[in-house]
PALUM-965429 format. One line per 2 residues: number of its first residue (from 1); for each residue x, y, z of N, C-alpha, C. Coordinates in Angstrom, 2 decimals. Layout:
% residues N
NUM	X Y Z X Y Z X Y Z; ... $
% end
This chain:
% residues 220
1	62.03 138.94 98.62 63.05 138.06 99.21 62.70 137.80 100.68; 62.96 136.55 101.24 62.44 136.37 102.47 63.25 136.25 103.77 $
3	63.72 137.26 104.00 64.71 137.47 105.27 65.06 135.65 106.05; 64.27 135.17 106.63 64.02 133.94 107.16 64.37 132.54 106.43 $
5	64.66 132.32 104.95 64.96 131.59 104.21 66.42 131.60 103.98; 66.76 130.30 103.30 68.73 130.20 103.13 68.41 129.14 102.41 $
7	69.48 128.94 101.31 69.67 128.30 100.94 70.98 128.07 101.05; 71.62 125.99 101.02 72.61 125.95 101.34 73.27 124.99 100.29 $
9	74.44 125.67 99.52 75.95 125.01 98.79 75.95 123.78 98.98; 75.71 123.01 98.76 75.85 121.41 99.61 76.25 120.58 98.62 $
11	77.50 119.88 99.22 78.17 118.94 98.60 77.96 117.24 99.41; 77.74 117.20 100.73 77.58 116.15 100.83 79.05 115.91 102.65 $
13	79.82 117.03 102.25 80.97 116.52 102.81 80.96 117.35 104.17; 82.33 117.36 104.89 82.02 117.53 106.43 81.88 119.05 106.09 $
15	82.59 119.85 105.58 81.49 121.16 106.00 80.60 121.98 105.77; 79.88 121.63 104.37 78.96 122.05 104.26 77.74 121.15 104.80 $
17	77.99 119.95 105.10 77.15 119.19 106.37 76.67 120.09 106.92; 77.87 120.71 107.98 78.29 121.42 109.13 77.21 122.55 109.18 $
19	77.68 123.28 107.80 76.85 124.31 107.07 75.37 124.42 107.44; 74.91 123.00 106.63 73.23 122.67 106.08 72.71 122.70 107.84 $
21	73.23 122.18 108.91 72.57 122.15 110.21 72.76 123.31 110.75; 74.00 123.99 110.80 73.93 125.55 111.04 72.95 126.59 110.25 $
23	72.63 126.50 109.08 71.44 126.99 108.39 70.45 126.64 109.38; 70.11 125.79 109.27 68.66 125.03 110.12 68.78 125.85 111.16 $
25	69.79 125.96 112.41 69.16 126.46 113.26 69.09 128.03 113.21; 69.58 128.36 112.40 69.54 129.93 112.50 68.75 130.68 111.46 $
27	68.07 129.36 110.39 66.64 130.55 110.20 65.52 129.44 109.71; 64.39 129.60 109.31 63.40 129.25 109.48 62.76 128.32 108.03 $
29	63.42 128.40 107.06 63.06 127.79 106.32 64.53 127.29 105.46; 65.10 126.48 105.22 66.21 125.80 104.46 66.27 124.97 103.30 $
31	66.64 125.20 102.28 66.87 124.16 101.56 68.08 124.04 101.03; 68.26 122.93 99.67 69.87 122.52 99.22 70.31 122.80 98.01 $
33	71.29 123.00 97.58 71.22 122.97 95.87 72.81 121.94 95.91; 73.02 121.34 95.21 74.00 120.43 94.87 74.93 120.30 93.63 $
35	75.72 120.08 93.23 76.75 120.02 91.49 76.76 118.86 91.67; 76.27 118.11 90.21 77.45 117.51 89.21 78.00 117.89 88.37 $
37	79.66 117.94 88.46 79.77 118.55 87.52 81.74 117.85 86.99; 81.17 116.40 87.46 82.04 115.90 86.45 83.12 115.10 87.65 $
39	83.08 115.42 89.13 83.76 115.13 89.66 84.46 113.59 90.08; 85.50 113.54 90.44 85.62 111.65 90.64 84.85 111.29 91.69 $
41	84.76 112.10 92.89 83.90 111.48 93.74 82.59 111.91 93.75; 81.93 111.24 92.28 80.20 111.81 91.99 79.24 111.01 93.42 $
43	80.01 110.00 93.89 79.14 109.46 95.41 79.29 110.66 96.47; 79.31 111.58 96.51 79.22 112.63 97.58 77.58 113.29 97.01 $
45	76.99 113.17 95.59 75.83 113.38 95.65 74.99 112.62 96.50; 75.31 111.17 96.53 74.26 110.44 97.16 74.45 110.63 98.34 $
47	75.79 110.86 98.96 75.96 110.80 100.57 75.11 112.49 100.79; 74.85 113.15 100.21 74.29 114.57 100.19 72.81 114.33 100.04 $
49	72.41 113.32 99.39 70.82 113.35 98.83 70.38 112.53 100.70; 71.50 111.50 100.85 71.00 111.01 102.35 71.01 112.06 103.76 $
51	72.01 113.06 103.58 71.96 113.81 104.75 71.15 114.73 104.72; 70.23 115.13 103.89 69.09 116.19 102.93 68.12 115.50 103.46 $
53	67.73 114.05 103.43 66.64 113.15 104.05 66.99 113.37 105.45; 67.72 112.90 106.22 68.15 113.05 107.44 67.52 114.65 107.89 $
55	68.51 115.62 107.27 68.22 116.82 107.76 66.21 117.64 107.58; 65.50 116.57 106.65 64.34 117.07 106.00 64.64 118.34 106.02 $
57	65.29 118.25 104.58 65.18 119.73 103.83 65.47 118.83 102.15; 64.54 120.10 101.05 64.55 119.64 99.81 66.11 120.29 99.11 $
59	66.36 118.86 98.35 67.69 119.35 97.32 67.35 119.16 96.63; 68.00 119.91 95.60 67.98 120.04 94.28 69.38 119.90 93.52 $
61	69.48 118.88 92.60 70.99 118.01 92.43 70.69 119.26 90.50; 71.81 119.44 90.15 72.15 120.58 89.16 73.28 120.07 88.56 $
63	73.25 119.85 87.56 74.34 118.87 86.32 74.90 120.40 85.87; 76.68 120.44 85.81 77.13 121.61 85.11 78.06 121.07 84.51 $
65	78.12 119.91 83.68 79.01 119.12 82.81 80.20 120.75 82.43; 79.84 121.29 82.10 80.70 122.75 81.32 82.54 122.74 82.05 $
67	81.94 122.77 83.59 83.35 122.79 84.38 84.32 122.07 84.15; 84.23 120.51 83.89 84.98 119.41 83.35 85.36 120.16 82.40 $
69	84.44 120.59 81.24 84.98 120.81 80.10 86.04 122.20 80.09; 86.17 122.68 80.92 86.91 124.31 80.85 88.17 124.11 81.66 $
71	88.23 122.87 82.41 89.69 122.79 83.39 89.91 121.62 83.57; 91.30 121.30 83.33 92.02 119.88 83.96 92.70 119.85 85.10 $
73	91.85 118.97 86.27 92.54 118.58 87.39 92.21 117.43 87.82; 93.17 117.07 89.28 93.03 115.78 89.52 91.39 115.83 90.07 $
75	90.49 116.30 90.53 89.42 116.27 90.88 88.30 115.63 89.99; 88.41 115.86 89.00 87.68 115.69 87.09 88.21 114.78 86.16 $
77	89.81 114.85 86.14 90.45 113.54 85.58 91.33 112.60 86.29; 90.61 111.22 85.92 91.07 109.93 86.85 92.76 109.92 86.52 $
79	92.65 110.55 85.32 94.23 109.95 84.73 95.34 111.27 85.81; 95.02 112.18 86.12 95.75 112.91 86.88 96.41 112.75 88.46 $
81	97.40 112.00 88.58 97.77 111.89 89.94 97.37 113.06 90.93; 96.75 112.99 92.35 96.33 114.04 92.92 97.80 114.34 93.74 $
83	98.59 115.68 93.86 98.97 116.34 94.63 98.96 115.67 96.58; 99.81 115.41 96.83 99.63 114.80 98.38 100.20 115.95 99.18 $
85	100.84 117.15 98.53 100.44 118.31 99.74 100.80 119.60 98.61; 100.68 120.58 99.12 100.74 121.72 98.50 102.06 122.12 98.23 $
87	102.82 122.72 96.96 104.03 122.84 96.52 104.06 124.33 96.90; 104.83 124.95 97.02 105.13 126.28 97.44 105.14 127.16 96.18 $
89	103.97 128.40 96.30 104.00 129.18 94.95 103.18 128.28 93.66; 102.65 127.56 94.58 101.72 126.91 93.25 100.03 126.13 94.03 $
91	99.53 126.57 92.69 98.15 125.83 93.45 98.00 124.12 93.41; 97.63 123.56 94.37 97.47 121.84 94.18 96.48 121.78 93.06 $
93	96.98 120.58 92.54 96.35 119.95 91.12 94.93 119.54 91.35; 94.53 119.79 92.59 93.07 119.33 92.81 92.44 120.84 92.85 $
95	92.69 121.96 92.82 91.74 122.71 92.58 91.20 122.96 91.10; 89.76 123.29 91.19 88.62 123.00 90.03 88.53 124.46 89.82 $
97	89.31 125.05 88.73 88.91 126.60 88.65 87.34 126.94 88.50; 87.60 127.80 88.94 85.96 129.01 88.88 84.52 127.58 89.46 $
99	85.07 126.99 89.99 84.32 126.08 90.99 83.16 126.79 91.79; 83.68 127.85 92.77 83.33 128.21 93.76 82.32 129.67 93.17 $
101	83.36 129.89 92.04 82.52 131.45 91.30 80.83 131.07 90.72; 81.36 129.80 90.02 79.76 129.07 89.33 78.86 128.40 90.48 $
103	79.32 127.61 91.09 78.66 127.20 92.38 77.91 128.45 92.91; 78.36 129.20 93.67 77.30 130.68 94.05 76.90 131.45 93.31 $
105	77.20 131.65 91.95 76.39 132.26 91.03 75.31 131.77 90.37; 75.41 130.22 90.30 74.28 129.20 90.25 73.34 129.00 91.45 $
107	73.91 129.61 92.63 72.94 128.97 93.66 72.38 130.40 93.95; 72.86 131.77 93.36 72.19 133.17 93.55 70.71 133.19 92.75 $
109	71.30 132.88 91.64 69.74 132.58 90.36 68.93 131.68 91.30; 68.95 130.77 91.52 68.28 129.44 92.11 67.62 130.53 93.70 $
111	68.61 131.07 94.26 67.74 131.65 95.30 66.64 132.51 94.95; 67.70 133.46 93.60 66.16 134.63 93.95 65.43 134.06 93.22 $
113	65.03 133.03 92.30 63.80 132.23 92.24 63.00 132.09 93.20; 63.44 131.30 93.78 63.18 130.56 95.02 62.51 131.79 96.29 $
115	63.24 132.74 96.12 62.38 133.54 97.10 63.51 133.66 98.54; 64.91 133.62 98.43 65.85 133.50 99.30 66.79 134.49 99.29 $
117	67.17 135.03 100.70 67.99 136.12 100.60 69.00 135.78 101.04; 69.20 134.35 102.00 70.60 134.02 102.44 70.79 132.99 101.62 $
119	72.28 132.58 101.41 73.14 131.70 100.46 74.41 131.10 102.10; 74.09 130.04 101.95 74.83 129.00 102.86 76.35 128.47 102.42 $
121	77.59 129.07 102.54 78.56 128.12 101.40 80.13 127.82 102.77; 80.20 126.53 102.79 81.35 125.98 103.69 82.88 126.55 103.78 $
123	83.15 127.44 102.55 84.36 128.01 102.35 84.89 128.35 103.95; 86.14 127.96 103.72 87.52 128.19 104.75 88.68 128.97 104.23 $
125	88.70 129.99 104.88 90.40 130.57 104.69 91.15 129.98 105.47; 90.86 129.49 106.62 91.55 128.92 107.71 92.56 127.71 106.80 $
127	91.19 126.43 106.49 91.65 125.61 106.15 91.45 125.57 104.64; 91.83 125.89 103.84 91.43 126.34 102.53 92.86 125.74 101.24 $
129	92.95 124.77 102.04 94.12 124.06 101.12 94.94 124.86 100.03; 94.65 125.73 100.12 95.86 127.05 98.88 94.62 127.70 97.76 $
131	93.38 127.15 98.08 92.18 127.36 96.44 91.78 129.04 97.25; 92.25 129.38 95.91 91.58 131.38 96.18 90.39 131.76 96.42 $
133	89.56 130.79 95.71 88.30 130.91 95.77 87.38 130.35 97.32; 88.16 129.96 97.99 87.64 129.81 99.77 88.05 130.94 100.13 $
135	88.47 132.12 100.08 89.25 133.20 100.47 88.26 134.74 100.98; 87.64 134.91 102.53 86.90 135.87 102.47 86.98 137.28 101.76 $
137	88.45 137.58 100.83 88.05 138.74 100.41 87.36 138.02 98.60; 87.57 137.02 98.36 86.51 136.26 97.06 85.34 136.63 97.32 $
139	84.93 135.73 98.59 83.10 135.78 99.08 82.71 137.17 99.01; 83.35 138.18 99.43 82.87 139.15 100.10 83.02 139.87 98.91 $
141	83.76 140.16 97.42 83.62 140.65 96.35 82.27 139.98 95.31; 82.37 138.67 95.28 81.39 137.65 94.62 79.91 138.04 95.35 $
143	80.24 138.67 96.48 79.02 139.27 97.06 78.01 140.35 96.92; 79.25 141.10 96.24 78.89 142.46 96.15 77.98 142.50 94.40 $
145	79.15 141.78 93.72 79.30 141.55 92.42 77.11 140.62 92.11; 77.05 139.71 92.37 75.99 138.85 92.65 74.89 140.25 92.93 $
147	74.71 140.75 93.95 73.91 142.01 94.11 73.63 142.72 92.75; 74.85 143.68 92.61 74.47 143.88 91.29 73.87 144.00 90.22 $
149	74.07 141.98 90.04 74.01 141.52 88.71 72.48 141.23 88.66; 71.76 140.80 90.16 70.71 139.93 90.06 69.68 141.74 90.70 $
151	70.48 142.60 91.03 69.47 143.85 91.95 68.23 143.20 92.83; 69.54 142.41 93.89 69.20 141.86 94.84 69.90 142.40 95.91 $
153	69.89 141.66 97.07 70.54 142.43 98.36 70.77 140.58 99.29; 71.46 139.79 98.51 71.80 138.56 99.13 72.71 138.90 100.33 $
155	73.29 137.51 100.85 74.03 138.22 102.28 74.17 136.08 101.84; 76.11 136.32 101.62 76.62 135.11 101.62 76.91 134.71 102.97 $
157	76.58 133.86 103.45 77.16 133.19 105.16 78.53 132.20 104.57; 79.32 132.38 105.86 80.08 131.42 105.57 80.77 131.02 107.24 $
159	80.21 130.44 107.86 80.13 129.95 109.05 81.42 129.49 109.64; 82.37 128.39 108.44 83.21 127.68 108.88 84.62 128.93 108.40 $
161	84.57 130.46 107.77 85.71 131.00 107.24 86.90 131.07 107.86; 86.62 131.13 109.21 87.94 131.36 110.18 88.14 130.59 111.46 $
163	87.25 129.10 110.85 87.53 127.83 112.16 88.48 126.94 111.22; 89.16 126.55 111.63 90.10 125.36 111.48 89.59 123.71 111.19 $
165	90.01 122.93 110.91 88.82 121.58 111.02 88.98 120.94 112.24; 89.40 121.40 113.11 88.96 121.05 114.85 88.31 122.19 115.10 $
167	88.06 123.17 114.70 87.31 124.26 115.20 85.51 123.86 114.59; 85.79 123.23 113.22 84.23 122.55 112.81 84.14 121.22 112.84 $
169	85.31 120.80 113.59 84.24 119.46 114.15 83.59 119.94 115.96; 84.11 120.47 116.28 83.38 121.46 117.66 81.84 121.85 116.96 $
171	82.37 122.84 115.78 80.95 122.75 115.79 79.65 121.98 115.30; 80.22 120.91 114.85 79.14 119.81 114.41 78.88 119.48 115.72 $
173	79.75 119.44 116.51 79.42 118.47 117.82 78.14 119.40 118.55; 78.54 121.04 119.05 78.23 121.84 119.54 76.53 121.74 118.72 $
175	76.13 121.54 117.63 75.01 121.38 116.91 74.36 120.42 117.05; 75.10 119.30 117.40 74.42 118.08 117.81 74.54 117.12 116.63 $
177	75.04 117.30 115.67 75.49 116.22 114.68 76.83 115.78 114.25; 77.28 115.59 115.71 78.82 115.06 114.85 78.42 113.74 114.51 $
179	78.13 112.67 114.50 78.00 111.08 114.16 77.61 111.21 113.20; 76.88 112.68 112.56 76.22 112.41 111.36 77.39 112.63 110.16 $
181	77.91 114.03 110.64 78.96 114.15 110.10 80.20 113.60 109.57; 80.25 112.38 110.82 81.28 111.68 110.72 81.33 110.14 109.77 $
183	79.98 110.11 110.27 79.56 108.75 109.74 78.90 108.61 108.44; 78.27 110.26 108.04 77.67 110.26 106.31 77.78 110.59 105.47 $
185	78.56 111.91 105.88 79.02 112.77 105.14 80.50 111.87 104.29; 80.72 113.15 102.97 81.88 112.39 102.33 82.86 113.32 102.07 $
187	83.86 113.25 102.58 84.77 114.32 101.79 85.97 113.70 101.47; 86.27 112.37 101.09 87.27 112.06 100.43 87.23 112.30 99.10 $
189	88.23 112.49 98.18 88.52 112.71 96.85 88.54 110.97 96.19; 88.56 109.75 96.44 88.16 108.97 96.23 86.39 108.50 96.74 $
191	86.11 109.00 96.81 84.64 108.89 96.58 83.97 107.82 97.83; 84.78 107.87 99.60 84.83 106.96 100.42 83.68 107.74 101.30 $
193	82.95 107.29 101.71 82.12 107.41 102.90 82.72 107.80 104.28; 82.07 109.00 105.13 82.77 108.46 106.20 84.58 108.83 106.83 $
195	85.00 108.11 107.32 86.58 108.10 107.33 87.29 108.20 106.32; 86.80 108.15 104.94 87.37 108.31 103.95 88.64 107.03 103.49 $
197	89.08 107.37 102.30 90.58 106.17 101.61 91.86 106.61 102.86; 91.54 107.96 103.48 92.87 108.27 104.27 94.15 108.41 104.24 $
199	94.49 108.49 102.73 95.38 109.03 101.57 95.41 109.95 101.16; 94.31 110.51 100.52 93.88 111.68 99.62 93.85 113.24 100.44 $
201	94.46 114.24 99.94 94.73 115.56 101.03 92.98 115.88 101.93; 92.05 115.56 101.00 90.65 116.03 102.17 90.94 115.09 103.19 $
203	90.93 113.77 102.77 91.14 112.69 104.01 92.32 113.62 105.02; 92.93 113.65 105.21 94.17 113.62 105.85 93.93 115.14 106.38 $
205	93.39 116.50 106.01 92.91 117.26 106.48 91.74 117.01 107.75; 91.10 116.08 107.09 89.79 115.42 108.08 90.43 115.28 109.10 $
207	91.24 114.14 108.70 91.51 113.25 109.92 92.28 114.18 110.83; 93.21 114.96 110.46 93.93 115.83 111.19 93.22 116.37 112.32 $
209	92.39 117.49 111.93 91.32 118.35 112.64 91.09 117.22 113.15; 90.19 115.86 113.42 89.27 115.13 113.96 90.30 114.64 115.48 $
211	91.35 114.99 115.07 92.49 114.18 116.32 92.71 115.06 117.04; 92.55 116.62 116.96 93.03 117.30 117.40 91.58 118.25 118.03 $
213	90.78 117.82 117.84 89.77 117.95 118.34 89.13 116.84 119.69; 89.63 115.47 119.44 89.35 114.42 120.26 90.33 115.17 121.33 $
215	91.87 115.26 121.46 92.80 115.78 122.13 92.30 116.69 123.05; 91.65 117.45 122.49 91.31 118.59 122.78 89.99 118.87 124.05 $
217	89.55 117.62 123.41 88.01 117.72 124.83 88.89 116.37 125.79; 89.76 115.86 125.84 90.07 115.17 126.66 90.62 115.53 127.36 $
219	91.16 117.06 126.90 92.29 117.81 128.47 91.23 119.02 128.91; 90.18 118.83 128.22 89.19 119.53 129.39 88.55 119.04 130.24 $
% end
């Protein structure tokens, strides 16, 4: 395994963006792994395959049709109205069960192939919209668990766990790619480039953090 290597979770959207350039500078060799896996906004692959060119680092795009098939939410089915904020004592209709469990257990295999001891993944407790699976005591069990299974000695990063989304648009900026972030990345749930539909709860999370971050360097 190569101390100096990472591989990074990458969806395309603002923080595992955030992620893929924070990898870069903090070790020496990077690459991407990506899902389809059924989602409505399947254009966050391409906005991901462009910031992968941008960033020159190789992705690798990974079809897991299975997930669609094991859970219904608004994320996977068009016919499901999405949730416009979180109900109390209940999870929003946009979380994709065992999303986050298959995502890093798919990208653990793929590392120790690959010859990688770090795993790159955007998860937020901060901002973690109510999904359990952004939750550092998840990572940090899925961590242990992954070791284990593969009798490896991985080491999950998770950069953005306890910034806010004005705390990671600082650090896109602080990295030197906020325009990229802002301008390529996708994290709307309608499948929008950018600023997103500005409806949908990622939009409106975005935009939140992004105002309160502008605010924020203007009274310094």
């Amino acid at each position: 395994m190569t101390e100096n290597s990472a591989l990074v979770v990458f969806s395309g959207g603002q923080d595992s963006t955030t992620c893929l350039f924070w990898a870069k500078k903090n070790f020496e060799k990077v690459f991407a792994i990506c899902f389809d896996y059924g989602q409505r906004h399947i254009t966050e692959i391409q906005a991901a395959k462009n910031i992968a060119k941008m960033a020159n680092i190789d992705l690798r795009t990974m079809q897991i049709p299975f997930i669609n098939q094991l859970t219904h939410n608004a994320l996977t089915d068009i016919h499901i109205k999405m949730d416009e904020k979180k109900t109390a004592n209940s999870l929003p209709n946009t979380f994709v069960q065992g999303r986050n469990l298959f995502f890093l257990s798919i990208a653990a295999v793929y590392a120790r192939e690959s010859g990688a001891k770090n795993i790159v993944t955007g998860v937020s407790q901060t901002d973690f919209s109510g999904y359990p699976d952004c939750r550092d005591t998840f990572i940090r069990s899925l961590n242990a668990t992954l070791n284990l299974a593969l009798e490896e000695q991985f080491i999950i990063h998770t950069p953005l766990m306890w910034l806010n989304k004005a705390q990671t648009w600082q650090l896109a900026d602080e990295l030197g790619v906020f325009d990229i972030v802002k301008n390529f990345s996708l994290t709307c749930y309608n499948g929008i480039t950018g600023d997103g539909c500005g409806n949908c709860p990622a939009c409106k999370l975005r935009s939140a953090g992004l105002k309160i971050y502008r605010e924020s360097k203007n009274e310094l």
